[in-house]
Structure formats: structure tokens, C-alpha cells
N, C-alpha and C positions, 0 to 999 in steps of 0.2 A: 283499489286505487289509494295511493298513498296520500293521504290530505297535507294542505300547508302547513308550514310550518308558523303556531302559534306564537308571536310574539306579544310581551305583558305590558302592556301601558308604561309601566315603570322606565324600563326601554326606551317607549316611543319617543321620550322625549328629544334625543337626540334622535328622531329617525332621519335617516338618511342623509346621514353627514358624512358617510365618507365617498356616497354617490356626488354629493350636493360641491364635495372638494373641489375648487374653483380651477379652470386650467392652469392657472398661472400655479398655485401649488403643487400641483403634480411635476410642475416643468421645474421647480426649487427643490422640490424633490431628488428628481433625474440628475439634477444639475450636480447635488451636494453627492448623490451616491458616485457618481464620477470622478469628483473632488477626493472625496473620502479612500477613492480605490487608489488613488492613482500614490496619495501620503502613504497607505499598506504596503506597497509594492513597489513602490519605485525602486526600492533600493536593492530588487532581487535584478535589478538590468545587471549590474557591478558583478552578479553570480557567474559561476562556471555552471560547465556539468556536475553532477553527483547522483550518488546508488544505482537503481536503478536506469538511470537515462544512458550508461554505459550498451546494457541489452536492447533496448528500443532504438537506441539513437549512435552513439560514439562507433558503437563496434557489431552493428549493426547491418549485415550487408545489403542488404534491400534497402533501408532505410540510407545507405552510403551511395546507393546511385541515382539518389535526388529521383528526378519525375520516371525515370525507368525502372523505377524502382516501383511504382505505386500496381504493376498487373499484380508482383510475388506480393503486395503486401494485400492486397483483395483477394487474394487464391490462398493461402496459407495461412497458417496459424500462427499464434500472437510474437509464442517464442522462435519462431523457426529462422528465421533470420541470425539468429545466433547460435543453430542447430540442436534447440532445447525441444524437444519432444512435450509439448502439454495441452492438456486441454482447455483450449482458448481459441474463440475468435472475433478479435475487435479492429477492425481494420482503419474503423477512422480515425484519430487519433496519430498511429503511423504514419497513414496518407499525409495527415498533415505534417507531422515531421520530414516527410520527404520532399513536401513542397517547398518547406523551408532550406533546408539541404540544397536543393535544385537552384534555389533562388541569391542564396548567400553563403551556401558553404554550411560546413561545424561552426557556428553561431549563435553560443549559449544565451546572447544576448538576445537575438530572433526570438528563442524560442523561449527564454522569459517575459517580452513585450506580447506575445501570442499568448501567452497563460494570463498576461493581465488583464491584455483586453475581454481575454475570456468572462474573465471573471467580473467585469465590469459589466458585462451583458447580461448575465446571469443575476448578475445585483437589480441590476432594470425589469428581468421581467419577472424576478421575484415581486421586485416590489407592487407591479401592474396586475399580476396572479393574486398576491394576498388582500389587492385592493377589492376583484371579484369576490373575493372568498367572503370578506365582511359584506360585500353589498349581497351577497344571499342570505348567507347565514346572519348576521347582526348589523344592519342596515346602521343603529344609531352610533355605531363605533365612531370616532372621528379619524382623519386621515392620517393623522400623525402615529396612530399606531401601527400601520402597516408598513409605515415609513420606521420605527426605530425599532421595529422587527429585523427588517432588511438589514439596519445600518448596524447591530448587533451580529446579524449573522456575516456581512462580510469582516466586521473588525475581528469573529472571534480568531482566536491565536490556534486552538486545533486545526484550523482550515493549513496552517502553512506549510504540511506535509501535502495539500493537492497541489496549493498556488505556486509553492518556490521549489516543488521538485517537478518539473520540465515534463519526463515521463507523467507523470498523475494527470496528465491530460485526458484520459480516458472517463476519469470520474468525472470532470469537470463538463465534459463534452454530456454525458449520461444523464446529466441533473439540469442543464441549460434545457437541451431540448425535451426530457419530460415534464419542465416548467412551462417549455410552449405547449406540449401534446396538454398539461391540466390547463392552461389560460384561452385557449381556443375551445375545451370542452364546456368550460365557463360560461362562455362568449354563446355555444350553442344552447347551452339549458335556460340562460336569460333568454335568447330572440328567436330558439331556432331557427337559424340558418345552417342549413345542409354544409355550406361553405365550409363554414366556422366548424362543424365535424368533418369535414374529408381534412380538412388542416390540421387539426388532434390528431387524427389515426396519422395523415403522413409526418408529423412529426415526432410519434414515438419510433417510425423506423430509424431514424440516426442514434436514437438512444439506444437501442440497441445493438447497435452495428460500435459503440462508442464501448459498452460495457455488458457482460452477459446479466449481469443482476438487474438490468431496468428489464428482465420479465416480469418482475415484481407490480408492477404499475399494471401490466395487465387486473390484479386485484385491486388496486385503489380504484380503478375506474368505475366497479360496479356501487363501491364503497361510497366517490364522491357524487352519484347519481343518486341513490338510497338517501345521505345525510340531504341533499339542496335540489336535489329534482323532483316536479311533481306530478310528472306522466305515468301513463299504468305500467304498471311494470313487465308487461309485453313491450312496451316502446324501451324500458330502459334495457332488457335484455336484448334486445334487437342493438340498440348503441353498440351495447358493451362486446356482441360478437363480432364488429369490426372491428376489432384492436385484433383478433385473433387473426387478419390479416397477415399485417406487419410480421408476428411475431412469428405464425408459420413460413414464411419466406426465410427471417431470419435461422429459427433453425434447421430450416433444408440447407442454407450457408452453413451452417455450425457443423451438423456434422458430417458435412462434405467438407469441410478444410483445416476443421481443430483438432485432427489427428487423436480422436477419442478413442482407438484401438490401442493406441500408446500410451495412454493416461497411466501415470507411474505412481506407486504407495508414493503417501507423506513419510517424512518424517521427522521424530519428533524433534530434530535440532530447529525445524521450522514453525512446527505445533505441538505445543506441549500436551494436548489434547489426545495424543494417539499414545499416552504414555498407557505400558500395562498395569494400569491400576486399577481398583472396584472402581465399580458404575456409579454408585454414589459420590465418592473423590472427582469424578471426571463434570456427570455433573453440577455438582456444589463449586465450583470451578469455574462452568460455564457461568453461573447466575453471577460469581464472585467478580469475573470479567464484563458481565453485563454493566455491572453497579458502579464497578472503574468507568466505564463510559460514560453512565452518569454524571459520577462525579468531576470528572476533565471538562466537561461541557459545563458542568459549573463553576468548576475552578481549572482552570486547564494551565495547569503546575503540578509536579513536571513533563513537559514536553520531550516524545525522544524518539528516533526515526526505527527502531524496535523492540518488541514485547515476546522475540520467542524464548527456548527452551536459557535458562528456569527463573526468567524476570517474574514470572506469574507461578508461585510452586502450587503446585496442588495441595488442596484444602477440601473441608469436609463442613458437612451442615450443622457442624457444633460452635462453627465462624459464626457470628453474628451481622457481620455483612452481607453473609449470602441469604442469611433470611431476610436482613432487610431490602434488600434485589430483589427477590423470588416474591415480598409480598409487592414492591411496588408496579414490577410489569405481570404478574398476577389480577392487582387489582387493574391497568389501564387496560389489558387486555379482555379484564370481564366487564369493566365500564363500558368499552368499546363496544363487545357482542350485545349487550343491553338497550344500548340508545340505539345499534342497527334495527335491533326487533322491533322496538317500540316504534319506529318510523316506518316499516315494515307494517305495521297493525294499524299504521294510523291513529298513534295514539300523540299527543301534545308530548313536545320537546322543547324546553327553554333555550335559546341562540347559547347561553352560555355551556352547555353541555353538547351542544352542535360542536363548538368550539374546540372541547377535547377532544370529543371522538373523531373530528377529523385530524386534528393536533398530533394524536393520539397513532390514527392508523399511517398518516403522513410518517409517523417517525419509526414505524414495525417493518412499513413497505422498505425505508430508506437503509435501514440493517440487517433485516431479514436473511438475506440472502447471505451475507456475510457474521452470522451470529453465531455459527457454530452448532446451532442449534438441533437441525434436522444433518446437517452434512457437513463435513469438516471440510475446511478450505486450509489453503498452503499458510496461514498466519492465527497466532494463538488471539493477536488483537494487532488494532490499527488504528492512528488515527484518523486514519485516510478515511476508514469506513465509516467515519460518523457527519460527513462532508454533507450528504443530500440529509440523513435522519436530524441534525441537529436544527435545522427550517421546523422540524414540528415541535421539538422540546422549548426553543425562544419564543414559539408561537403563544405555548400555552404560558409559557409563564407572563411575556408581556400584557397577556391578554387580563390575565389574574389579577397581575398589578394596576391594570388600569379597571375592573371592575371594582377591589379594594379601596381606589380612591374613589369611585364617582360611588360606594358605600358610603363613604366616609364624609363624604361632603353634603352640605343639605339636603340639594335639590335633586341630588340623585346623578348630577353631572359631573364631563369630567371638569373642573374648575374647582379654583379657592385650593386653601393650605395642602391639601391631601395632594391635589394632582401635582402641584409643585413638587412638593415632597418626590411625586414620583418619577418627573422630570429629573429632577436632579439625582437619584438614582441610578435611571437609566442612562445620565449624562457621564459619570462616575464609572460604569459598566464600562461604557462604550470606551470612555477615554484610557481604563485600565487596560481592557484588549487592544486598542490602537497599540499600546506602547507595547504592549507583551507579544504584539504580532511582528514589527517591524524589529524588536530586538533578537525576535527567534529565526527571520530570516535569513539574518547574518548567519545564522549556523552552516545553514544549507549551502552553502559559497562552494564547497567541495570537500570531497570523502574525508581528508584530513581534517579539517575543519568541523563536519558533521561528527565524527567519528569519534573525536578529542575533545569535544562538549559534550558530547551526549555518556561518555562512560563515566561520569561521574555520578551518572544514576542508573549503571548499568552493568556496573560492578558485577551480579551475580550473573548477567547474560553471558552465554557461551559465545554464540554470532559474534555480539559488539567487541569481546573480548579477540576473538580471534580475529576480525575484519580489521580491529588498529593496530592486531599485531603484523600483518599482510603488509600494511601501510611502509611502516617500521623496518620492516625486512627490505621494500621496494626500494627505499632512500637507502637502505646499507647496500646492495646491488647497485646505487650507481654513484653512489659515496668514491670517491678516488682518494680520499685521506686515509690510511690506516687506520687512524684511530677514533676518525669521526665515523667509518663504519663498522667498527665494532661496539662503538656507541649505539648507531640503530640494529644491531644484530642486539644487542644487551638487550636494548625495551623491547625489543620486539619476541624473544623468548621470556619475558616476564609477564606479556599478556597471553602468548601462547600459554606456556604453565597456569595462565589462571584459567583458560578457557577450558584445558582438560581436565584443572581443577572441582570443574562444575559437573560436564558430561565427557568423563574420559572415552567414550567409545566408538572417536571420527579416527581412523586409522592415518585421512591427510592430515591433520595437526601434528601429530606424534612425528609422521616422516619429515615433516616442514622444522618441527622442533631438532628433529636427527641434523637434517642442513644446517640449523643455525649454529649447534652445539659444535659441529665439525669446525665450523667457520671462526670461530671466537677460539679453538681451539682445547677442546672438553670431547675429546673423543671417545671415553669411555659412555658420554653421557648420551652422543650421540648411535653409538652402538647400543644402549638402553632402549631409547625412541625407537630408531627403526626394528630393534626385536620386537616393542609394544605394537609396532604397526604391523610386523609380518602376523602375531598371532589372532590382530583383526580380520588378515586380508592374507591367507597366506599366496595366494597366486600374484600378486605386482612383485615382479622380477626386481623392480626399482630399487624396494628397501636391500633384497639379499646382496645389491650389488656395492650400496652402500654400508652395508656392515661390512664387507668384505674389504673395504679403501678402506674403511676407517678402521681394521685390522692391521692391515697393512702397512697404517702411517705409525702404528703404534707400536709394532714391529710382533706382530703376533701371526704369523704367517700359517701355520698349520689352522687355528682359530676361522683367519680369512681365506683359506681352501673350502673351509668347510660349506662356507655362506653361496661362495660362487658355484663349489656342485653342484649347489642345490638348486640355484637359480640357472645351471647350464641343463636340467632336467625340466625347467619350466620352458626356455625356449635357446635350444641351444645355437637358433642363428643371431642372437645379440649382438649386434656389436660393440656396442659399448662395454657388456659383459666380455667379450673375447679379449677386448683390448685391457680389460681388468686382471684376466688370468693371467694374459702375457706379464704384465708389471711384476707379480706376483709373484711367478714361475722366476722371474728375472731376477728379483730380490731375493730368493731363495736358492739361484745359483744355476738353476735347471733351466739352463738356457738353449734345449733343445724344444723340452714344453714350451717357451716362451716364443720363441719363433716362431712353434706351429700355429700358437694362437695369437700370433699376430700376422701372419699369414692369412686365417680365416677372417680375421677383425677387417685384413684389408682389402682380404676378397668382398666383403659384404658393403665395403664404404670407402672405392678406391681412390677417390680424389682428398682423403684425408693426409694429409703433408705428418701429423702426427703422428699418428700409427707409423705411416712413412718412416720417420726417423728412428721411433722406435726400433723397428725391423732392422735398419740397417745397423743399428747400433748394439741387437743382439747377435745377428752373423758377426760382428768385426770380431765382439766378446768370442764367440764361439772359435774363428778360428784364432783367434790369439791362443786361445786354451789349447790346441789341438798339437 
């Protein structure tokens, strides 16, 4: 039997001040984190769509027929509404986009008000969760710490790739409710009531139905029994295989609907991680991207919606940053196994080392899943994934800071010079992220906007480079000036050229590059592009047909016979290629060839008026000659 947890006079002095926190503080509390949410976020109402919320929501067909939509989105996988094949399945989240949908249409603004209020929830029962967490572990805490924990983690500015992209409501859903499933486990280790654990277990089922990584919390569970529970450890094994409930249901759903026979290789334009390099480089890499996490959650500059192929180059452990990584979740992971055992044996543990070790595993469970570590996932990093883990890293530090002060003050409390000192710190913190949140959320307004702020630190990324060149190209497509779109055809092949400047080996860039080059009028350059795409890819008919036009505008006809052969041996009922050789044949005079394959062009595609005239305009050629 695992005995109590010793706490040292020294302590007692404040004991039980954050129990003893009077109603009405808790409710000034609630009140200010409400306050506080509503200053973060208001300003994402004013947002559109952007990135992601395209696949989930915009263009989304399930997700497009509002509440008839909600059986496909409970029966299928994450992506399949936009016919993407992957392993995934989180249905709530979509459901809720559908209600929205159902309710008021495509409604960026909906479905910004619903991520705040999210988030405003989530703010409340963190703050209610970390109040339990000190009344077991460190009773003399006073309330205010669990309070400028909370108010810390909602101001921080990483969070605003979950809150102001629409989509990331999955994370948001996944960390709400496994803060009810830990705040009701709480509630049963203080009074045991049976209640208070059937309300834990059923509420880790939405967190999983919201994201596949809260299986993770399956492990904190035994973890936060071990650190604040005092029953034998037959009672807490018994707890902890309820949770196995939920989670078994959950994946009898998984993989009967997330289409796991289809799970498709990464690659590495997505994760730079799947690069063929030594195992050391890959990695000294991982730990190097560990330490970046760190470091953003302390200084979270700069912010940018992503980190794949080659934002993060691969590096080796002669970096001095990955060693400094590798020792410090080194060291919290073997802290961690340390104070399990010794609580395990019964041995005295000071509240303040309670304090990391739960700090501690709260923050491994919350990345875990997404660290790269044991399994590669579709992103080399994110800031999205640090949304639940950073709850444990504010933890431990505010907590530090407020044991340094009530050090530092006589009487061993928190009061006098020191804790001001740390008030105003934390005041300074908070007001820095306020500002850095609300200024970042203007990014997110839409693709253009995200897109065109964020390559200023993302220069070396391939994605960001080619996503603003897409952009670029979209406005030269419906550009009706001449010259204002050859303007966006312009920038739009100067992000393309940098994006295969980084990873030349996406065969669609190169063909996308061939269109623009054709467009702006650079045909050679564009006959360059598409040869660099055919010897990516040689089977897309697409490119041979486009070197074949763009032969043919150049007047190199023998050159563009060549391309179409070859493309009429890939699929000779094209049409568009048929009606390619007709021109062809036509410009080179062979206006018997050119009929015939406009004949075929127009057997394959008879309601075309252009082929149409074509044809008749090689017969008239033909008999005038005759």
C-alpha cells in the first residue's frame, strides 16, 4: 500500500489555501478567464476560411449536407469526404461542423464563435482541474496560481493555430474533454464516489472520438493515481482498466471506418523525417525539433502555419542544441520514472516534486503521440501539437516561480517583495502573449493572408513556397487585365522556382511551372518544365501533350509529333490529345492526318463546338486543295 503523501511543515504554513479559496474567488476567477477569452479572440469572428478548413468544411461533401450529413461523417474516415484515403477517425468535430453548416450555411464566422467558446470552456475547467491538482498534491498553494496558470495558457500565442484555424477543432475538442475525464478522476480520489468515476471514464470517450492521440491519457491515468491516490494498488489497477472501456469501443470504430488498409507512405515534402539519411541525422533531428517546442512555448516567435520539408534541415549530434534537448526530456523523463517508483515503495515525496512529475508526464502524454518519436506522422512539426502538452510546461514553471518567491521571502510565504516581483512577471508574460495572440490571429483571416505572412520565415520551405505560388496563379486565372495577369503568372513562377529550388523532385510543380511559363509566353521554358515533369512521371499523358502545344506555338512541328506519339501510345483515346494532333497535322499542312484526328477527337467528345469547327475547317482546306 502506497502510504501518503508527506508534506513538511515548512509548507503547512499555507495549508490549504487553495481549498480554503472563498466562492466568490473562484467566480472572479471564471469571470476574468471569460473576459480574458473573449479580448484573444474576438477578433477571429472578422476571419474567413483558411488551410485546412477547405478539406473538413468548404469542400467537404458530408460536411456540405449540414445534418445529413452527420451518418457519412460517423461511418467514415476523417478524410473521405474529400475522397483522401487515410488513416483517421474523428468524427466529432465534423459532426459539429455539419451542425453548423445545417444551421447557418458556410459560416466562417459560426464556426469561429464555436472555437471560442470552445476555448473559453476549456479555460474553465482547466482552471477547476488545476485547482484539484494542488488541493492533493500541494494543499498550501494559494489560488492564484492555478488561476495565472490557466490565464497564461489561454493568452499563449502558439495556441492560435488551434483557436483561429476553424478545422483544429479536433484538438480542442480532445483536451476539453480529457480535462473533464482528469477533473471528475479527481473529484473520485478525494470522496470516492463511484459517480465521479463512471463520469471520468464516459468522458474520455468524446476525446477520443475528437482525436486519435487522447489514447495517450489511457497512461496518465495510472500515472495520476500513483502520484495523489492512496488506495492499494489492486483498487487503482482496477480504476485504471475502466478507461480500457471507452478506448476498446473506440477502436472497434477505428478500424472499421479509418480505411487502414489504405494508409499511404509519407512523404517527405510532408515530413522531413522520412528523408534517406543515417539514423543518427534523423534522430539528432528529432531531439533538435523536440527543443524548438520548447523553445516557442517560451518564446513563441516566430509563429507559422508550417515546419515541413526543409524548414527543419537535418542535423547531427555535433549540434549543440540537440544535446541540449536530449539532456533536458532525458532528465524529466528519468525524474519522472523516479518519483513513480518511490511513491510506488512508499517512500516520502515532497508536494514540489509531485508537482513535476505530474507537470512532467501531463506534458509527454500531451506530445507523445505526435513526437515523431516511436512513429512518424504526416508533419515534421506543429504548433497545433503543443496545444494540450503546454498545460504541463506553464505548470511547472509557474509553480517554480511561486516556490522561488515564498524562498525568498521570510516567512516562507507567498507575500512581501519576492512575490510581487513575481506577480508582476507573470503580469508582463501574460500581457506580452495577449498582444502576440491577437496580432497573430489576423494572419489566419485566409490562405492569402496566412500564406503572405508567414514566407517571410519560410523562405527555405518547399509547401509554403509552392502553396503562395497556387495563390498567385489562382488570381492570374481570373485576372481579365492582360497585364495584371501576367503579373500574378510573374510571382507566381518565382515561388514556384524557389519551391523546386529546395526539393526539385514534385513532378506537379514543374508541370504547374510548364503552364505558367507557356502563359507569360517563355515556351522554351515551358517545354523545359514539362520534360523535367515527364522524367519524374513518365506515364501523365498531360505533360507529352503540353510539350507538344508548346512545340507547335513555336513552330517546331516535327519536335511536337514527337511528344504526342508518345503520349497516343499511353492512351490513344484522349481527347484532348487527338484534338492536339489534328492542329498539328493542320499546321504542317497534312490535312488528311488532321481530320482523321479530329474525327476521333470528336467521336470521343461530340458536344464539343471546337473540335466542331475545327473539322469543318480542315475538310473545306482539304477540298479547296483537291
Amino acid at each position: 500500500m502506497v502510504k501518503s503523501v508527506q508534506v513538511s511543515k515548512k509548507v503547512q504554513i499555507n495549508a490549504g489555501a487553495v481549498k480554503k479559496g472563498s466562492r466568490r474567488t473562484w467566480v472572479l476567477f471564471s469571470l476574468a478567464i471569460v473576459f480574458l477569452t473573449i479580448i484573444l479572440y474576438a477578433n477571429t469572428l472578422q476571419n474567413g476560411y483558411a488551410l485546412d478548413d477547405k478539406g473538413i468544411i468548404t469542400q467537404n461533401k458530408f460536411t456540405l449536407k449540414g445534418f445529413a450529413g452527420i451518418p457519412d461523417l460517423l461511418t467514415t474516415s476523417y478524410w473521405e469526404g474529400i475522397n483522401k484515403n487515410v488513416r483517421s477517425y474523428r468524427p466529432l468535430a465534423p459532426v459539429s461542423f455539419a451542425i453548423e453548416v445545417g444551421l447557418w450555411g458556410l459560416n466562417p464566422a459560426a464556426g469561429h464563435l464555436s472555437n471560442l467558446v470552445i476555448y473559453l470552456l476549456t479555460g474553465l475547467v482547466l482552471l477547476f482541474f488545476l485547482k484539484r491538482v494542488f488541493e492533493k498534491i500541494d494543499p498550501g498553494v494559494p489560488p492564484v496560481i492555478p488561476f495565472i496558470i490557466t490565464m497564461l495558457f489561454l493568452a499563449h500565442p502558439i495556441h492560435t493555430e488551434v483557436v483561429a484555424n476553424i478545422k483544429s477543432r479536433d484538438a480542442m475538442f480532445e483536451l476539453l474533454f480529457i480535462l473533464l475525464s482528469g477533473y471528475f478522476l479527481l473529484r473520485f480520489i478525494a470522496a470516492k464516489k463511484r459517480s465521479d468515476l463512471i463520469l471520468s471514464v464516459l468522458s474520455y470517450f468524446p476525446a477520443l472520438l475528437s482525436k486519435e492521440s487522447a489514447i495517450t491519457y489511457i497512461v496518465m491515468v495510472p500515472v495520476i493515481l500513483v502520484l495523489m491516490d492512496d488506495s492499494p494498488m489492486k483498487k487503482k489497477a482496477q480504476t485504471t482498466l475502466l478507461y480500457l472501456i471507452p478506448v476498446a469501443v473506440f477502436l472497434v470504430l477505428f478500424f472499421k471506418f479509418s480505411n487502414i488498409q489504405e494508409f499511404q507512405k509519407l512523404h517527405i515534402m510532408d515530413n522531413a523525417l522520412v528523408a534517406d539519411a543515417p539514423a543518427g541525422q534523423i534522430w539528432a533531428t528529432k531531439f533538435l525539433i523536440l527543443g524548438k517546442y520548447l523553445a516557442l512555448l517560451i518564446f513563441p516567435h516566430p509563429l507559422v502555419y508550417d515546419y515541413s520539408f526543409n524548414q527543419i534541415p537535418l542535423t547531427d549530434f555535433s549540434n549543440p542544441a540537440v544535446f541540449l534537448s536530449l539532456i533536458i526530456y532525458v532528465s524529466a523523463a528519468s525524474f519522472l520514472i523516479v518519483i513513480l517508483f518511490k511513491r510506488l515503495a512508499g517512500k516520502k515525496v515532497t508536494p514540489g516534486s509531485l508537482v513535476a512529475a505530474f507537470s512532467a508526464a501531463w506534458f509527454f502524454m500531451g506530445f507523445f503521440a505526435s513526437s515523431n518519436l516511436l512513429m512518424l506522422i504526416g508533419s515534421t512539426m506543429g504548433e497545433r501539437f503543443m496545444y494540450a502538452p503546454s498545460a504541463g510546461l506553464l505548470m511547472i514553471l509557474v509553480y517554480g516561480g511561486y516556490r522561488l518567491a515564498c524562498r525568498a521571502s521570510g516567512n516562507k510565504s507567498f507575500k512581501g517583495l519576492a512575490a510581487a516581483l513575481a506577480y508582476f512577471c507573470f503580469t508582463v508574460i501574460i500581457a506580452g502573449y495577449i498582444l502576440k495572440t491577437i496580432d497573430r490571429n489576423k494572419a489566419w483571416k485566409d490562405d492569402f493572408t496566412l500564406f503572405s505572412t508567414d514566407i517571410r520565415y519560410l523562405g527555405e520551405n518547399t509547401k509554403a513556397n509552392d502553396f503562395l505560388g497556387n495563390l498567385y496563379r489562382k488570381n492570374g486565372d481570373s485576372a481579365t487585365d492582360p497585364a495584371l495577369k501576367t503579373a500574378y503568372y510573374t510571382k507566381a513562377i518565382e515561388y514556384k522556382e524557389k519551391a523546386v529550388s529546395i526539393y526539385p523532385r514534385v513532378p506537379e510543380i514543374h508541370q504547374q511551372l510548364g503552364f505558367l511559363y507557356g502563359s507569360i509566353g517563355a515556351f522554351e521554358k515551358a517545354i523545359t518544365a514539362y520534360k523535367t515533369a515527364i522524367e519524374m512521371n513518365p506515364g501523365e499523358i498531360t505533360n507529352y501533350i503540353q510539350v507538344g502545344k508548346a512545340y507547335g506555338t513555336i513552330h517546331k512541328i516535327p519536335e511536337g509529333l514527337e511528344y504526342l506519339e508518345k503520349a497516343e501510345r499511353i492512351d490513344p483515346d484522349n481527347a484532348d490529345l487527338l484534338r492536339t494532333l489534328g492542329i498539328i497535322y493542320a499546321q504542317s499542312g497534312q490535312t488528311g492526318k488532321a481530320i482523321m484526328y479530329f474525327e476521333k477527337a470528336l467521336a470521343r467528345d461530340p458536344s464539343n463546338q471546337q473540335i466542331s469547327g475545327y473539322l469543318a475547317y480542315a475538310k473545306k482546306q482539304a477540298a479547296m486543295h483537291k
